[in-house]
Backbone bond lengths (Angstrom), bond angles and torsions (degrees), N, CA, C in turn:
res aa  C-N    CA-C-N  psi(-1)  N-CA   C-N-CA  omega(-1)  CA-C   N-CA-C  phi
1 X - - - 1.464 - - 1.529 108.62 -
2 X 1.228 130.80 137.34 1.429 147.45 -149.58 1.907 90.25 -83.30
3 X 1.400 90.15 -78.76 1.350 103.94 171.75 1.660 120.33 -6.08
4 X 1.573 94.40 -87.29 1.597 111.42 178.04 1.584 89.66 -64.23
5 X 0.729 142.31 -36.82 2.011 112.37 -178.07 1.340 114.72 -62.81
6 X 1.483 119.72 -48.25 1.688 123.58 171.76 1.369 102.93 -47.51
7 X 1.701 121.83 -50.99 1.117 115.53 -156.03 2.001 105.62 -56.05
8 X 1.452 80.86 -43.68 1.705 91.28 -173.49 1.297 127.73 -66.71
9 X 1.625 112.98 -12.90 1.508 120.35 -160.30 1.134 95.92 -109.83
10 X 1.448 117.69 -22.97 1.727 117.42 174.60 1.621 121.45 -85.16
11 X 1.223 100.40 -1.37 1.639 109.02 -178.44 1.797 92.45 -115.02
12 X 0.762 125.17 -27.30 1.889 125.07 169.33 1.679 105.64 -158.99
13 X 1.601 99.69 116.06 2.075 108.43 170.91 1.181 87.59 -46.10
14 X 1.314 129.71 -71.94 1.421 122.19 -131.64 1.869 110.93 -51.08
15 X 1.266 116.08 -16.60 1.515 108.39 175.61 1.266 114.87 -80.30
16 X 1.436 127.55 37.30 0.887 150.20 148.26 1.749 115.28 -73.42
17 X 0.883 118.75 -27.46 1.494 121.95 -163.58 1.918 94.37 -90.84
18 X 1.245 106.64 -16.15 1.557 106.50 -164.83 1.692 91.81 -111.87
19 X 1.051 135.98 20.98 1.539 138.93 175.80 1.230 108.45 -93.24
20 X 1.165 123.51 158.63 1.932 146.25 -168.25 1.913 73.12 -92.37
21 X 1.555 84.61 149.02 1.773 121.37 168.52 1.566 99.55 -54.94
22 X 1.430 121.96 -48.49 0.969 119.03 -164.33 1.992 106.55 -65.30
23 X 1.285 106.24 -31.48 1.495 95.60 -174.84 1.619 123.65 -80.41
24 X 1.654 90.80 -11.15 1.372 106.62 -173.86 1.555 127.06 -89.91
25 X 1.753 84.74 9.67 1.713 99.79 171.84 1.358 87.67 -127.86
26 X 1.273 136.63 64.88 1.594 151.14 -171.61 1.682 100.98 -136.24
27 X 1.302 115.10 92.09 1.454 111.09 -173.82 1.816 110.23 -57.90
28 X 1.553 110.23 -36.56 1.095 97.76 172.91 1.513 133.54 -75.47
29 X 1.105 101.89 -14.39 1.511 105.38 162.78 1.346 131.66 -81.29
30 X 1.419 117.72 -16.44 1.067 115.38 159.04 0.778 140.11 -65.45
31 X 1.751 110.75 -44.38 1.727 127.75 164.32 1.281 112.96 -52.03
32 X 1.378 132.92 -26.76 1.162 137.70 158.26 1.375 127.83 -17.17
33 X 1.697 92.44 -67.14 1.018 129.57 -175.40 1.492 116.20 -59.69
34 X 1.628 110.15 -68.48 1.151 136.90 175.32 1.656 109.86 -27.01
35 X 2.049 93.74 -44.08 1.717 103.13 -152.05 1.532 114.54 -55.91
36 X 1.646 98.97 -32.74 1.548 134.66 163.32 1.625 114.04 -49.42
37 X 1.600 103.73 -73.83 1.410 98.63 -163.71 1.404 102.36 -154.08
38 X 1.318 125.91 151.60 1.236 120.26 -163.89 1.341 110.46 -62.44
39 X 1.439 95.67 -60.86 1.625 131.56 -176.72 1.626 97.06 -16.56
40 X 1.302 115.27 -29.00 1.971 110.55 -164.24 1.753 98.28 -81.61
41 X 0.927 127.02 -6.58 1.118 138.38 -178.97 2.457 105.10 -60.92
42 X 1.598 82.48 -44.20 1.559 77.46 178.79 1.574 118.42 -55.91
43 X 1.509 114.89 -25.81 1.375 112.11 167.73 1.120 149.89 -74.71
44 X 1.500 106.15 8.39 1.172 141.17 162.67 1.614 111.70 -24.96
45 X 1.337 127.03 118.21 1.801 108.03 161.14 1.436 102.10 -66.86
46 X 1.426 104.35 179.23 1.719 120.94 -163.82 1.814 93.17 -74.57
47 X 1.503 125.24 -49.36 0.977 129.12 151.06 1.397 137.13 4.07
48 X 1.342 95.79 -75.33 1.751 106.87 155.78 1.073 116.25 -83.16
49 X 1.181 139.28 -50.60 1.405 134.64 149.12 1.567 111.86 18.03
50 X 1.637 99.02 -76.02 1.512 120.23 -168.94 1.538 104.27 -96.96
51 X 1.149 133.06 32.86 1.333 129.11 176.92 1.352 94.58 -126.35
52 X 2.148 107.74 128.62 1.454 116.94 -179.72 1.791 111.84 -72.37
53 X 1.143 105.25 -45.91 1.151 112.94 176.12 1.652 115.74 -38.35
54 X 1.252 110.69 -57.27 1.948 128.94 -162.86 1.745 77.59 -35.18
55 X 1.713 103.13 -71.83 1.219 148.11 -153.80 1.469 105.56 -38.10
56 X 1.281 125.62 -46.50 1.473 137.32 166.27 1.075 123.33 -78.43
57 X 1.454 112.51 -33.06 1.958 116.21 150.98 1.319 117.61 -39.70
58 X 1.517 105.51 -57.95 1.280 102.21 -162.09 1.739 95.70 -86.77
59 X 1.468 145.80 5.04 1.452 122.08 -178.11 2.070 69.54 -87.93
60 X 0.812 120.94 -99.92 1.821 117.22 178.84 1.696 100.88 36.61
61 X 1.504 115.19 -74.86 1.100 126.28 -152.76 1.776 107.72 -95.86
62 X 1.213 110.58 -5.67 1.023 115.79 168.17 1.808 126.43 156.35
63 X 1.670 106.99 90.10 1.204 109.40 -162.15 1.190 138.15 -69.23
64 X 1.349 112.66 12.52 1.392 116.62 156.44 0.992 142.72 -61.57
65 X 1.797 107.85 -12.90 1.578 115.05 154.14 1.497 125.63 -37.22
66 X 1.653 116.50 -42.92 1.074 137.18 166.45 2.000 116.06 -14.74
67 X 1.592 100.80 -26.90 1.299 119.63 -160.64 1.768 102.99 -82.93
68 X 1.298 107.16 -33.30 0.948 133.10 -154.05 1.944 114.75 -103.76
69 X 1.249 96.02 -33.21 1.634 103.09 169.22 1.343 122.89 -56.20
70 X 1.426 124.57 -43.19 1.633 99.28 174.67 1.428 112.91 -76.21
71 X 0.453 123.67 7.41 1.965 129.62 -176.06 1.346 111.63 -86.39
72 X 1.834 112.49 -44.45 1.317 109.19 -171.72 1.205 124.70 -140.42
73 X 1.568 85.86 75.19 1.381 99.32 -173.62 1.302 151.24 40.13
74 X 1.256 118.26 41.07 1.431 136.65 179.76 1.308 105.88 -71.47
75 X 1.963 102.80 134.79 1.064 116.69 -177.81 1.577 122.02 98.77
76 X 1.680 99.22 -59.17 1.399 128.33 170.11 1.451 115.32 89.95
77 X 1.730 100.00 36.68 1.145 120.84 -177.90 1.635 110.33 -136.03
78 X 1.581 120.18 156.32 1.150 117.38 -163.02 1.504 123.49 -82.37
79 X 1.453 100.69 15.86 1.362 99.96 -165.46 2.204 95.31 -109.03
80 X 0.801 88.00 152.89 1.336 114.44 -168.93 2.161 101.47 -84.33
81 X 1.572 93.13 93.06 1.562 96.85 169.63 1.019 143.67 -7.99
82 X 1.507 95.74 -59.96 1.498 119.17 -168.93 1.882 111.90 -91.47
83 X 1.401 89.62 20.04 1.425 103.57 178.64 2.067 109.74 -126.35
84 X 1.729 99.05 -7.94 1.360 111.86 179.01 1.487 131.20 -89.86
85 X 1.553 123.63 78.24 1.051 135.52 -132.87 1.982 108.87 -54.10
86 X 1.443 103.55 -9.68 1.741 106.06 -164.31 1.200 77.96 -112.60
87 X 1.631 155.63 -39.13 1.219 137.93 148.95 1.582 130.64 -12.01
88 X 1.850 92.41 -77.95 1.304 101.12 169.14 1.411 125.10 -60.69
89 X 1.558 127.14 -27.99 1.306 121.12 170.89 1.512 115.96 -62.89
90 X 1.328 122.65 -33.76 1.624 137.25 -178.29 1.587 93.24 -48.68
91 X 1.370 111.89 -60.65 1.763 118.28 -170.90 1.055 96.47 -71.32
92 X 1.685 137.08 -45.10 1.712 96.09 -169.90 1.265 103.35 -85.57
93 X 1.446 132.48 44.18 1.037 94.45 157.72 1.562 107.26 -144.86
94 X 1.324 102.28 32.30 1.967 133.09 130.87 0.795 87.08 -74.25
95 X 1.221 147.51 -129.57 1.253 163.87 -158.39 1.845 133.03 -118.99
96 X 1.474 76.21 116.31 1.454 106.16 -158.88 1.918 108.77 -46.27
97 X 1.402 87.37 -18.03 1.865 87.75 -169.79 1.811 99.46 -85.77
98 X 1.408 137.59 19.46 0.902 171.27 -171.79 1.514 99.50 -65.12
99 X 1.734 99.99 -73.41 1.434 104.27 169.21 1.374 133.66 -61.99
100 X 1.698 127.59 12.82 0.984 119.53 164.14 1.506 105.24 -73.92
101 X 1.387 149.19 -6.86 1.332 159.85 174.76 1.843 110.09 -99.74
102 X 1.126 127.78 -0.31 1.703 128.86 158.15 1.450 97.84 -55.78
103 X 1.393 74.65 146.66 1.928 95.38 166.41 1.349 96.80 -85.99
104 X 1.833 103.29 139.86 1.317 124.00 161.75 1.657 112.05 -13.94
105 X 1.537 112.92 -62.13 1.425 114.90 -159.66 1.688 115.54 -80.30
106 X 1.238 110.00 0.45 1.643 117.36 179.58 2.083 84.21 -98.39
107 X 1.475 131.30 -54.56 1.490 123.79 -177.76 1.342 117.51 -44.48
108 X 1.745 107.87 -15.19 1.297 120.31 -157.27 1.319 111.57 -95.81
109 X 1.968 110.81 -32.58 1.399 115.14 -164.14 1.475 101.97 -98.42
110 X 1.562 99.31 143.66 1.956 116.31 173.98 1.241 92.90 -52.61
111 X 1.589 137.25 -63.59 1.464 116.79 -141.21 1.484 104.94 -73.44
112 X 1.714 108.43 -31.68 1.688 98.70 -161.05 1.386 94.29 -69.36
113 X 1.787 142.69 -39.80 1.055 128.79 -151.90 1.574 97.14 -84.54
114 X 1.596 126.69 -53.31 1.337 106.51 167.16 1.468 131.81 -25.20
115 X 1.242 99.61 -57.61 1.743 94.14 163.52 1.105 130.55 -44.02
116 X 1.522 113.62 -36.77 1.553 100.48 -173.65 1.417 117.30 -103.34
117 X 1.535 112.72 1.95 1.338 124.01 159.89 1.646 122.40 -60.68
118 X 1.525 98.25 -33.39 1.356 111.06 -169.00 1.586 84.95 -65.28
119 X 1.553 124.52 -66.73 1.330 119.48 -149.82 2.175 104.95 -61.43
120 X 1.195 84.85 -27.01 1.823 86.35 -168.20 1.525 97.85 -159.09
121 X 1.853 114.21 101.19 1.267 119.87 167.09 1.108 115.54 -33.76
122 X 1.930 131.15 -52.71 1.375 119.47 -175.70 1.812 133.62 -66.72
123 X 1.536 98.57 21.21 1.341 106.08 -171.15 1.586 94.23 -85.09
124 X 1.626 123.50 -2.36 1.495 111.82 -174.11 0.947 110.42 -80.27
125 X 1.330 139.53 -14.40 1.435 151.94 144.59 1.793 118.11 -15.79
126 X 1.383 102.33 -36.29 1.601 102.34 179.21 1.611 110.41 -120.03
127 X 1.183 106.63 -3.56 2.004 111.14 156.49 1.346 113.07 -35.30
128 X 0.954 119.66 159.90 2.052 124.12 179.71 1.796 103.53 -87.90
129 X 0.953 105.89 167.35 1.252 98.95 -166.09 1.480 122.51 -83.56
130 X 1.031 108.98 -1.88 1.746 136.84 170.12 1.709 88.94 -78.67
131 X 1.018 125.30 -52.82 1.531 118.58 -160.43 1.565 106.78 -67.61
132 X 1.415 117.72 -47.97 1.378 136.67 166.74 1.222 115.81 -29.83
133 X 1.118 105.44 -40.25 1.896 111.41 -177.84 1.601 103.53 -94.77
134 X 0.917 101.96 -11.32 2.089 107.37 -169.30 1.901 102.38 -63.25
135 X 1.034 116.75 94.68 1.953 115.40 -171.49 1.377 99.03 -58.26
136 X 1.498 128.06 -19.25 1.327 118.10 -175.36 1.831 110.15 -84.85
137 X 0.893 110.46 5.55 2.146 130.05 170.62 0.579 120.29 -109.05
138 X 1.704 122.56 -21.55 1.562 115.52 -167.80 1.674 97.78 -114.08
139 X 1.336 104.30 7.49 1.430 98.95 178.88 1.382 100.00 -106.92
140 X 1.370 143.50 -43.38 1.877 145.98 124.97 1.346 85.98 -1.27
141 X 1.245 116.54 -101.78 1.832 115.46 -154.78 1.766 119.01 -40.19
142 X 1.449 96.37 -57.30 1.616 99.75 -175.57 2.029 111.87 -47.76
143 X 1.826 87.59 -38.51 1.746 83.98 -169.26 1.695 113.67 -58.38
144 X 1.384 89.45 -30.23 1.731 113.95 -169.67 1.796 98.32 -51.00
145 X 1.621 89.29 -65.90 1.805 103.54 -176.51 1.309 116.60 -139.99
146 X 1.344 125.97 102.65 1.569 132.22 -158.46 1.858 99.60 -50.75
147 X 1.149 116.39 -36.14 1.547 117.56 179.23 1.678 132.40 -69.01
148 X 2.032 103.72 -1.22 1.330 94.08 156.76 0.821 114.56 -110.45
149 X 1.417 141.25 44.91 1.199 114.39 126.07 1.386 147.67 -44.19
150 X 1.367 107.64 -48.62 1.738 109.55 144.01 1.095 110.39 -18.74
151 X 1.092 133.80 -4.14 1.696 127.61 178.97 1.218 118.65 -94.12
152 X 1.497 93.31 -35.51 2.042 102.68 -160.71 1.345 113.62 -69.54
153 X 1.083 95.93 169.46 1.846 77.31 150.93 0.977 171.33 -44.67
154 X 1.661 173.66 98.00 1.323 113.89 -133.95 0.950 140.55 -104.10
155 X 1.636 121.53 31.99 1.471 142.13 -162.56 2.070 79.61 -97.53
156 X 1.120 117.42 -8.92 1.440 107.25 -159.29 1.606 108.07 -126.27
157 X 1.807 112.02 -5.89 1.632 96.20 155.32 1.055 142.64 -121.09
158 X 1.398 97.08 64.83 1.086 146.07 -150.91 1.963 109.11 -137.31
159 X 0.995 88.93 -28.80 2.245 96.38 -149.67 1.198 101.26 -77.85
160 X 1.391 123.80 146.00 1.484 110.89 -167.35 1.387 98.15 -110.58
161 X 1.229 142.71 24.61 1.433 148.09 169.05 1.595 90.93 -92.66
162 X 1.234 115.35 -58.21 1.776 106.69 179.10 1.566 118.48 -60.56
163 X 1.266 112.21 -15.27 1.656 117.81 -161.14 1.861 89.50 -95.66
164 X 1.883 105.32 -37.60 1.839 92.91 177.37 1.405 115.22 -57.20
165 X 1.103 112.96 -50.70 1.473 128.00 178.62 1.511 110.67 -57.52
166 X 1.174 125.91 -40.08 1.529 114.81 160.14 1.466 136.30 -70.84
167 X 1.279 113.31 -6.46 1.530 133.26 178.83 1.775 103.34 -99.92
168 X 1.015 84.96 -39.37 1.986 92.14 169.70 1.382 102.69 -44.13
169 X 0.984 120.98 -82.39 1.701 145.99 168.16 1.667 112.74 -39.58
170 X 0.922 109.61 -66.03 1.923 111.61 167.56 1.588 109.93 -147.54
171 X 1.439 83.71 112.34 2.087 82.46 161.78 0.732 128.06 -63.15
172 X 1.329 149.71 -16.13 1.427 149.42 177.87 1.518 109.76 -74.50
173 X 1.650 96.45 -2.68 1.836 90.09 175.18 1.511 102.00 -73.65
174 X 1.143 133.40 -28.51 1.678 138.40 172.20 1.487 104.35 -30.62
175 X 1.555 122.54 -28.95 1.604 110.59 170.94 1.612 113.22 -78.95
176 X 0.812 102.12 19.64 1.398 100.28 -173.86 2.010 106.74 -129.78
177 X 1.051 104.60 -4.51 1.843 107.16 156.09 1.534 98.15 -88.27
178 X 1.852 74.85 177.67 1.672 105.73 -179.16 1.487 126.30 -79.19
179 X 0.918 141.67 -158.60 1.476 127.20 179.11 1.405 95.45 -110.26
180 X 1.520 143.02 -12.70 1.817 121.61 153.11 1.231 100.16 -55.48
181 X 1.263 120.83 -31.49 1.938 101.83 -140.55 1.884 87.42 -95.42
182 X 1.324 118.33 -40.62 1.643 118.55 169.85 1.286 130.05 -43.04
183 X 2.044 85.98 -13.80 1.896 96.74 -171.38 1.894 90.39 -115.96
184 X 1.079 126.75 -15.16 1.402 111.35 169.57 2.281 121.59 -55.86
185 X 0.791 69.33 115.27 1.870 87.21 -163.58 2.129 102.58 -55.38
186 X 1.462 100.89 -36.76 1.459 85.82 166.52 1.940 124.67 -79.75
187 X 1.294 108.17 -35.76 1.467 105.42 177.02 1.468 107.91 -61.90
188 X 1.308 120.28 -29.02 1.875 112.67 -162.76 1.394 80.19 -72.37
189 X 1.414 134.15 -38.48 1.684 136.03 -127.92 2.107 70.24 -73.71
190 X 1.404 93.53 -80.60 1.930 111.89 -162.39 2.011 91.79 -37.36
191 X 1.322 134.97 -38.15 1.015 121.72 -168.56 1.893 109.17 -77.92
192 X 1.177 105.33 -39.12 1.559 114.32 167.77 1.680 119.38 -49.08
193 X 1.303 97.29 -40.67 1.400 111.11 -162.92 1.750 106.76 -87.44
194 X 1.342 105.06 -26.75 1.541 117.36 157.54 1.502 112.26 -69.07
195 X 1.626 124.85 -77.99 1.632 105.74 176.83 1.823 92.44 -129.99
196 X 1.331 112.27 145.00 1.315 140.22 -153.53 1.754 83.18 -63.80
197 X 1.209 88.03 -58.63 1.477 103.36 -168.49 1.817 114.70 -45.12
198 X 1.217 110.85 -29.02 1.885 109.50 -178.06 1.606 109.45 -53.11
199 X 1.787 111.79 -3.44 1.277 102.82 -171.80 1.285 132.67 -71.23
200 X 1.374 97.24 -14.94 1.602 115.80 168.02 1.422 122.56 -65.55
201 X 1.432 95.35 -9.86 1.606 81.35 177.32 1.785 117.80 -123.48
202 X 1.411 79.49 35.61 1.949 84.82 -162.62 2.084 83.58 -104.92
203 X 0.967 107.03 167.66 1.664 125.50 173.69 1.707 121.54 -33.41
204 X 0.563 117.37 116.79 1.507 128.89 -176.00 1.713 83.08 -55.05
205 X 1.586 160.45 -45.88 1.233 132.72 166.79 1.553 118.49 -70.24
206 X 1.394 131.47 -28.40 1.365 137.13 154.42 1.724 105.54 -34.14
207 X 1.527 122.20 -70.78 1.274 125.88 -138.37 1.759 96.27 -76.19
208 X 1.623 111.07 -2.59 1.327 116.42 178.70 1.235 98.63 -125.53
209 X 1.115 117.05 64.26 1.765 133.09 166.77 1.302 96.86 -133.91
210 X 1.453 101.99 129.34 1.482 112.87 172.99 1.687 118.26 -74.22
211 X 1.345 101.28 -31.92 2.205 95.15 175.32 1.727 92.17 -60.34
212 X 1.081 119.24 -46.91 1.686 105.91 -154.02 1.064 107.11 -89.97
213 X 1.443 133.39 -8.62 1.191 137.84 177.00 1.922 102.35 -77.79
214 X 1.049 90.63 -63.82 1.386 96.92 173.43 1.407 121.41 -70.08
């Protein structure tokens, strides 16, 4: 009975190990399982096993499955998930902490991390550290979400080529430079001219300039 198995698998995974085949290709019972502890994931039928979808349910509900995907056959192909760059984008974007489980060589590549900057600036957080410094990612990420920058490098949050490009997109990223770059008279100008309002955060001699005021 479906019922009494959820009931049982959601109050302890492990009664999972004592379930009919048939429940164990039961996506909802697995997630059940999963929601608990990853580990329930091995009871997976081959079924789910090889189903992408199950697979992104369960990083959703708890991505430590992630641990567990090259091992058992996900997909039902020989290539290793966490090495499948539209894979791994599917999970981060369940959950973005997803990519702490990428293979080295997807942290490594511009396109996969551009991609996932686009969906969520703070994915620059798990870029390689070559990528971190790359101004052409951190200007993707920042536009995405003015707050990873905290990510980049820090020769770069700082750079005022990343800070134009973030004022392009929202002026109010201007609270988030330094006090040269708040006092550089063309970035306040592009951040003003984006929302009126960024003026508050440009230089106490800026905010008494008549071009930028006006």
């Amino acid at each position: 009975d479906k019922a009494c198995c959820l009931a049982a698998v959601a109050e302890d995974w492990g009664a999972l190990e004592w379930v009919g085949d048939l429940l164990k290709a039961d996506r909802e019972v697995l997630l059940a399982g999963v929601r608990q502890c990853a580990d329930a994931v091995e009871y997976a039928a081959e079924t789910l096993r090889e189903d992408r979808e199950f697979w992104l349910d369960a990083v959703q509900e708890n991505r430590v499955v992630l641990e567990y995907a090259d091992g058992l056959g996900l997909l039902g192909t020989g290539r290793s998930p966490t090495s499948d760059p539209d894979f791994m984008l599917a999970a981060a974007a369940r959950d973005l902490k997803a990519l702490e489980y990428a293979a080295d060589e997807l942290l490594e590549d511009f396109d996969f991390m551009a991609r996932c900057v686009e969906v969520d600036g703070d994915a620059l957080q798990f870029a390689s550290g070559e990528l971190r410094g790359d101004k052409r990612l951190v200007i993707k990420a920042a536009e995405n979400k003015a707050t990873a920058l905290k990510h980049a490098d820090s020769q770069l949050r700082d750079d005022r080529d990343v800070f134009l490009a973030m004022v392009a997109r929202d002026g109010y990223a201007l609270r988030h430079s330094s006090e040269s770059l708040n006092d550089d008279k063309e970035l306040v100008l592009a951040a003003v001219r984006r929302n009126g309002g960024a003026l508050r955060h440009a230089s106490p001699r800026l905010r008494g300039d008549r071009e930028v005021v006006l």
